[in-house]
C-alpha positions as CSV (number, residue, x, y, z in Angstrom):
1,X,0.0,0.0,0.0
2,X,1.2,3.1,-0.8
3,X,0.5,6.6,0.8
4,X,-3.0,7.3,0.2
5,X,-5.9,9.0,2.4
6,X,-6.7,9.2,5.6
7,X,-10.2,9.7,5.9
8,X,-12.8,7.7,8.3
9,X,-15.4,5.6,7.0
10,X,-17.8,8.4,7.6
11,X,-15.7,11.1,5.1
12,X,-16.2,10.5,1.4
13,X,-13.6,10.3,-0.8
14,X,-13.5,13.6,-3.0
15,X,-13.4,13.6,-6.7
16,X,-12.5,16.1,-9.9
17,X,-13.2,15.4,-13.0
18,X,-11.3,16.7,-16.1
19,X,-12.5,15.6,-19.6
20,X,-12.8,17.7,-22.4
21,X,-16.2,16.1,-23.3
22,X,-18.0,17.2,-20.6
23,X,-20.8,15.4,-21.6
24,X,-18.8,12.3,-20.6
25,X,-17.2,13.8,-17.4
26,X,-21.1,14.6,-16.5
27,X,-21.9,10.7,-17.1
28,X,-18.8,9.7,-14.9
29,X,-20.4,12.4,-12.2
30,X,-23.8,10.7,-12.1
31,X,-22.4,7.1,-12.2
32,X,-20.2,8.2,-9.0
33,X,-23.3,9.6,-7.2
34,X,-24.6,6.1,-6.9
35,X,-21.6,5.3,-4.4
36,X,-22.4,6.6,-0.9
37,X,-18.4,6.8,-0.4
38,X,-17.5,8.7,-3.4
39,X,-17.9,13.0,-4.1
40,X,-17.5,14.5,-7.6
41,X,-16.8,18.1,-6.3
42,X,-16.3,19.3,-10.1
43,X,-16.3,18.5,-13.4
44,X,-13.6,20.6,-15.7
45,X,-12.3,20.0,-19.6
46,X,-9.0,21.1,-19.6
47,X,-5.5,20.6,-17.7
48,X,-5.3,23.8,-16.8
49,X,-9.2,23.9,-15.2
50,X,-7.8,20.5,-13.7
51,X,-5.0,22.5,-11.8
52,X,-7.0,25.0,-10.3
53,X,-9.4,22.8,-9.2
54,X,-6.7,20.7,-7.4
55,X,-5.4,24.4,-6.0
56,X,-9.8,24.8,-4.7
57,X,-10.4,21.7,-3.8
58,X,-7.8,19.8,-2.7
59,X,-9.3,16.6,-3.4
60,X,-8.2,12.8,-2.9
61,X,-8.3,11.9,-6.5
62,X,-8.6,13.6,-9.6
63,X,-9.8,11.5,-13.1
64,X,-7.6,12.9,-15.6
65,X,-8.4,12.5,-19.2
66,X,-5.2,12.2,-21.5
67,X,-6.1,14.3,-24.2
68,X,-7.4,18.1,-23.5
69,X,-6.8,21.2,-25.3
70,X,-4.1,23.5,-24.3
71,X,-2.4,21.4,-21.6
72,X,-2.9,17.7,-21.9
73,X,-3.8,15.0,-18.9
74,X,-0.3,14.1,-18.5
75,X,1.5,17.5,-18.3
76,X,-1.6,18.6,-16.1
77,X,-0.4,15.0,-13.9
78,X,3.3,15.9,-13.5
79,X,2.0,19.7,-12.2
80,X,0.1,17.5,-9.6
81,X,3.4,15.9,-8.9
82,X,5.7,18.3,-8.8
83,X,3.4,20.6,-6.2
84,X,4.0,17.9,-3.8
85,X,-0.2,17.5,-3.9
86,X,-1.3,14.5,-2.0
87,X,-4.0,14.1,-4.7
88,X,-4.0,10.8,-6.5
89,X,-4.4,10.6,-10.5
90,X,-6.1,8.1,-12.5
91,X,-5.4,8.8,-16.3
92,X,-7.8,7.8,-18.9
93,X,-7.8,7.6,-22.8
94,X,-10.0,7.0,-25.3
95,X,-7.5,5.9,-27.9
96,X,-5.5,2.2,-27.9
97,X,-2.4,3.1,-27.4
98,X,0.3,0.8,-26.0
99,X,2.3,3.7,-24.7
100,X,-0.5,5.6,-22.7
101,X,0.0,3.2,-19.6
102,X,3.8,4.1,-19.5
103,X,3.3,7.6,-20.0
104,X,0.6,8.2,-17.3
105,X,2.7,6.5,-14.8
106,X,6.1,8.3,-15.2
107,X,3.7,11.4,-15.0
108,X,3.2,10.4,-11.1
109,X,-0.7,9.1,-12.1
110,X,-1.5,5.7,-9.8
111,X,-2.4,4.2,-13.1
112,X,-4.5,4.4,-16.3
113,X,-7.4,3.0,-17.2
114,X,-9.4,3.2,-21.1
115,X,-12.5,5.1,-21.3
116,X,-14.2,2.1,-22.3
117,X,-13.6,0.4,-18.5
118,X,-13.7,3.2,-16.7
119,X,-17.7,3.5,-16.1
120,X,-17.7,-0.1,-14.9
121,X,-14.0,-0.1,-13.0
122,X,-13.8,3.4,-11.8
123,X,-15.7,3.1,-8.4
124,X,-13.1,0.7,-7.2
125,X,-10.3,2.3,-9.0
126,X,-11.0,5.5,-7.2
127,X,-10.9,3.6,-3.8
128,X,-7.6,1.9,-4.7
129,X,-5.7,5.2,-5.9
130,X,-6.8,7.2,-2.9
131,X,-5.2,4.4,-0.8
132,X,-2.3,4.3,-2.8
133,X,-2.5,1.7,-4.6
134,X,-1.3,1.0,-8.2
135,X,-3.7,0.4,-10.5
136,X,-2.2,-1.9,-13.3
137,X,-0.5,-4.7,-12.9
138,X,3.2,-4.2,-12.5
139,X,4.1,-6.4,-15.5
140,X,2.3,-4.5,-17.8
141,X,3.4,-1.1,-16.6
142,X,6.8,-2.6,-17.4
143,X,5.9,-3.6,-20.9
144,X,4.7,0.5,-21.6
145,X,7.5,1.8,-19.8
146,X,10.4,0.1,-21.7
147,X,8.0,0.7,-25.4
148,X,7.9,4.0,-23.8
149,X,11.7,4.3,-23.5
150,X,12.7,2.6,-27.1
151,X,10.4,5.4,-28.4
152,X,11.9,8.2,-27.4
153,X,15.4,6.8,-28.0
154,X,14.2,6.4,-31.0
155,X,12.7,10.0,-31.2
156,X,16.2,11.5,-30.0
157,X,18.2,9.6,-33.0
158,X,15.6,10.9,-35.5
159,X,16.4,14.6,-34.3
160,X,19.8,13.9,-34.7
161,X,19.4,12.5,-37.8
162,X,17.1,15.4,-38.5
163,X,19.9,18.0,-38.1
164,X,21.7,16.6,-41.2
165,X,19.5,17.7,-43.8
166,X,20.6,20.7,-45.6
167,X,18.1,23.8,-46.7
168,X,17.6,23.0,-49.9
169,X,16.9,19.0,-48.7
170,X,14.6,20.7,-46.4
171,X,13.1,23.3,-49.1
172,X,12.2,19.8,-50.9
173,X,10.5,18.8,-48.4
174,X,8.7,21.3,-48.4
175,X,7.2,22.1,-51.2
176,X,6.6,17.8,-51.5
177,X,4.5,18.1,-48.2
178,X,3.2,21.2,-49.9
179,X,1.3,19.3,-52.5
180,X,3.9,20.1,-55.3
181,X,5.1,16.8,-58.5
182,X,8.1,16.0,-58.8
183,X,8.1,18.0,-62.2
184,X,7.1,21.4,-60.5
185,X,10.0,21.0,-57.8
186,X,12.2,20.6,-60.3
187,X,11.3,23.3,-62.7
188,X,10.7,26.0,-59.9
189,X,14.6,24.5,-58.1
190,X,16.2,24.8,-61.6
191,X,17.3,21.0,-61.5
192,X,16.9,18.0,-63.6
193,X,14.9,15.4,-62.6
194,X,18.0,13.3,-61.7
195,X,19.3,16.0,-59.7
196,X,16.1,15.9,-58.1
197,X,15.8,12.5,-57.2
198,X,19.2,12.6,-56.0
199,X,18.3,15.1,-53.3
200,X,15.5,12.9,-52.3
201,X,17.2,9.8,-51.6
202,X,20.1,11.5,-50.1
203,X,16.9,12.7,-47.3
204,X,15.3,9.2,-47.3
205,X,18.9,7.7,-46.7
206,X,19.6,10.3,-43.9
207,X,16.8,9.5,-42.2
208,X,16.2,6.2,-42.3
209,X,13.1,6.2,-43.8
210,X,11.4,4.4,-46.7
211,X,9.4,6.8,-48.4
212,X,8.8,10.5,-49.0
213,X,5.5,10.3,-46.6
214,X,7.8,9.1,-43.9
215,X,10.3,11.9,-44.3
216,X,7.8,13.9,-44.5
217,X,5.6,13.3,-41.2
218,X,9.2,13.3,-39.4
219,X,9.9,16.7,-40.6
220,X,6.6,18.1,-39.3
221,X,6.9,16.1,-36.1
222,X,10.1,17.8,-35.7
223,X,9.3,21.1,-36.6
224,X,11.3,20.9,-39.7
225,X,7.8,21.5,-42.4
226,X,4.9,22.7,-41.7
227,X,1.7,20.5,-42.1
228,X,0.2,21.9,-45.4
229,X,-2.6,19.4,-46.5
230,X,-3.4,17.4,-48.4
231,X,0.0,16.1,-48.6
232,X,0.2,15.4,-52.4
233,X,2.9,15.7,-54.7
234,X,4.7,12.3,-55.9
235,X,4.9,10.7,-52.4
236,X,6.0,7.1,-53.5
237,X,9.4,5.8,-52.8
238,X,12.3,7.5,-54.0
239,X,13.5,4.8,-56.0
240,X,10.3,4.3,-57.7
241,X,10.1,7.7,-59.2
């Protein structure tokens, strides 16, 4: 057991909701009124709402959705953590993702749970986390943490590979993720078409990558290329061109 609550039998436990569908944080709200031991205090749709509610409030457990506008579920988690709150997070997500348990628990949340459990699970997940109790089993948080950790090593040797692409690499980019052919790159660059696909597999081989649609979405991930869709142009492998 970890260090959760306090309270007597008599004292409910007190809850904040943060989901940016409030229509679904106001579901969770009336399934929780059914427990005599359990007290939505507020329902909020962003991180930052989240925060200040925690500041009001200060309640035993807060149900954190992962993804809000403006600051997410997790960054809104590590706040918690970092202000030394005694306020237990549960994390949920609507999406399958195999990285979402990992994340929400090296933000300091006692654990995730999907949207589609939480209705049926939540009740006794909210008694576990404000008694300090993880939430998932330890063998799966594992499994997240380490795909978490091969991500992001991942990540950091695509930045680094990132940094090797020169401007005009980048300008072709560019105007690829801008929607332009191969044949209008060419013509407005003032190079041959060989010259052209030259420049492109020098960025796929760079990278990493298989195609132009990969180099592309890494670019933009990075900050290299700004989104400008639809992504058209000639996006099929370099060496198919």
């Amino acid at each position: 057991m970890g260090s959760g609550g306090t309270h007597t039998q008599s004292e409910a436990i007190t809850v904040v909701i943060a989901d940016d569908h409030r229509a679904f944080g106001e579901a969770l709200e009336v399934v929780l009124a059914q427990e005599d031991d359990l007290q939505v205090i507020e329902v909020v749709t962003d991180g930052a709402s989240a925060l200040q509610a925690v500041a009001r409030h200060d309640p035993d457990v807060v149900i954190m959705d992962m993804a809000m506008p403006g600051m997410d579920g997790i960054e809104a988690t590590r706040k918690i953590r970092d202000e030394g709150s005694h306020t237990q997070v549960i994390v949920l997500s609507g999406t399958e993702d195999d990285l979402a348990m990992g994340r929400a628990v090296q933000a300091g949340a006692r654990g995730y749970l999907s949207k589609t459990e939480a209705v049926g699970d939540l009740p006794g997940a909210i008694r576990r986390a404000f008694q300090g109790d993880a939430l998932n089993p330890e063998e799966e948080v594992n499994r997240s943490l380490n795909r978490l950790h091969r991500r992001r090593q991942q990540e950091g040797g695509l930045e680094q590979r990132m940094r090797r692409l020169t401007p005009r690499e980048l300008e072709i980019l560019q105007r690829i993720a801008d929607g332009e052919t191969n044949a209008q790159i060419a013509k407005e660059l003032h190079m041959s078409p060989n010259t052209l696909r030259t420049h492109t597999q020098n960025v796929l081989t760079k990278l990493g990558v298989h195609s132009k649609l990969d180099a592309i979405v890494a670019a933009i991930r990075h900050g290299k290329v700004t989104a400008t869709p639809p992504l058209g142009g000639d996006l099929e492998p370099a060496e198919g061109q």
